[in-house]
N, C-alpha and C positions, 0 to 999 in steps of 0.2 A: 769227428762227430762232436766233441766236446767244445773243441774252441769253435763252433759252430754254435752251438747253445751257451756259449758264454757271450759272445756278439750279442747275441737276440736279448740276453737278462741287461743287459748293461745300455741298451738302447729305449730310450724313453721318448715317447709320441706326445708332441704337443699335443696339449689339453683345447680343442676351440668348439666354440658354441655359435649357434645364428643370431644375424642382427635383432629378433626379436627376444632371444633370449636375453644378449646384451643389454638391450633396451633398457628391459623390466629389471634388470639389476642395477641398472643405471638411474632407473624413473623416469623414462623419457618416453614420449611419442615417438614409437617408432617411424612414422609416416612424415615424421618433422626434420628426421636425422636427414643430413645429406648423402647423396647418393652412393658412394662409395664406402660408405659404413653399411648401408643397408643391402647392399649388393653382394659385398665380400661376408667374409666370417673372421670371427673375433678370438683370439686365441689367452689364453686366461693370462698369463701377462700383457697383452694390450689393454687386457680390460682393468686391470689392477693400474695402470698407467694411467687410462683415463678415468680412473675415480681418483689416484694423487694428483693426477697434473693436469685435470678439465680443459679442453682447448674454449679458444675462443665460444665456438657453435652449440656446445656441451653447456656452457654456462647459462650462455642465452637462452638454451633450451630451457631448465633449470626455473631461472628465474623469470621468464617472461609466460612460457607455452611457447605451443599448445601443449596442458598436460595429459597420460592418460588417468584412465578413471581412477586406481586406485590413489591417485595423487591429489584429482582434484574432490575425492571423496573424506582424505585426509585433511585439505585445507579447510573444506566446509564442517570437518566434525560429523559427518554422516559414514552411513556404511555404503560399498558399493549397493549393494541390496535397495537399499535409500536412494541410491541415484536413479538406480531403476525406476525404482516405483512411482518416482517425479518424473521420469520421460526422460532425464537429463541421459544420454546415451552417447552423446557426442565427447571428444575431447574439448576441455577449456580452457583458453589463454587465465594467465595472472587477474588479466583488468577484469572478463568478464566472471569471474571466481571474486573476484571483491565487490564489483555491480551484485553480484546474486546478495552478498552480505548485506548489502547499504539498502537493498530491495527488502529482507529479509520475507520472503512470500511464507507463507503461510506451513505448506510441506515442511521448509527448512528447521522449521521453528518443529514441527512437530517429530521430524528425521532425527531431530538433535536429543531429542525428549528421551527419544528409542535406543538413539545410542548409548548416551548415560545410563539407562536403566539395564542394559544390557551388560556395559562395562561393571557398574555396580554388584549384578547379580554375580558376574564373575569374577569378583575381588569376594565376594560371601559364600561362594563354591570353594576357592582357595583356602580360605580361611578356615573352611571345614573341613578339607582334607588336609591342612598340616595340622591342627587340631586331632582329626581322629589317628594320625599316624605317631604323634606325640605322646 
């Protein structure tokens, strides 16, 4: 009975998550990945391997698109929230994330506004509770 329950403590189950959870740790569209990453499941050292040793498809994903949202909500300095409310819903390649910039439509300008003031109020929340905790 013992060395029975000594097997079982000593045996340790790979850790693996699904392609979209890899994704979103990775920041990638998962609909961009190629087939066999999106298909199979990801085990936490695969995925520790492709954030050190990016393959070719990983990079290109990366730098080109299509991004998902919270990517290309970071590139513009908006919040996802902000993408919404501009309609932008879709993922966006690189080029058309620097087109939105050179455009600078009017929303962007004001998404941007919101975000700063946002970031702001919570660097003066901060600041007040290390203050009242001091």
């Amino acid at each position: 009975m013992l060395d029975t329950l000594d097997g079982m403590t000593s045996h340790q189950s790979t850790q693996t998550m699904k392609p979209a959870t890899a994704a979103k740790k990775l920041g990638v569209y998962l609909e961009a990945t190629p087939a066999e990453f999106r298909e199979g499941v990801v085990s936490r050292a695969e995925l520790n391997e492709l954030q050190a040793n990016p393959p070719q498809w990983l990079q290109d994903l990366r730098l080109n698109g299509p991004h998902p949202r919270p990517v290309v909500a970071a590139k513009l300095g908006v919040s996802i929230a902000g993408l919404a409310r501009a309609g932008v819903t879709e993922p966006l390649t690189t080029e058309q994330i620097e087109a939105l910039k050179q455009e600078a439509p009017e929303w962007l300008g004001r998404e941007r506004a919101t975000q700063a003031e946002v970031r702001k109020e919570s660097v003066r929340i901060k600041k007040k509770n290390a203050e009242r905790q001091a």
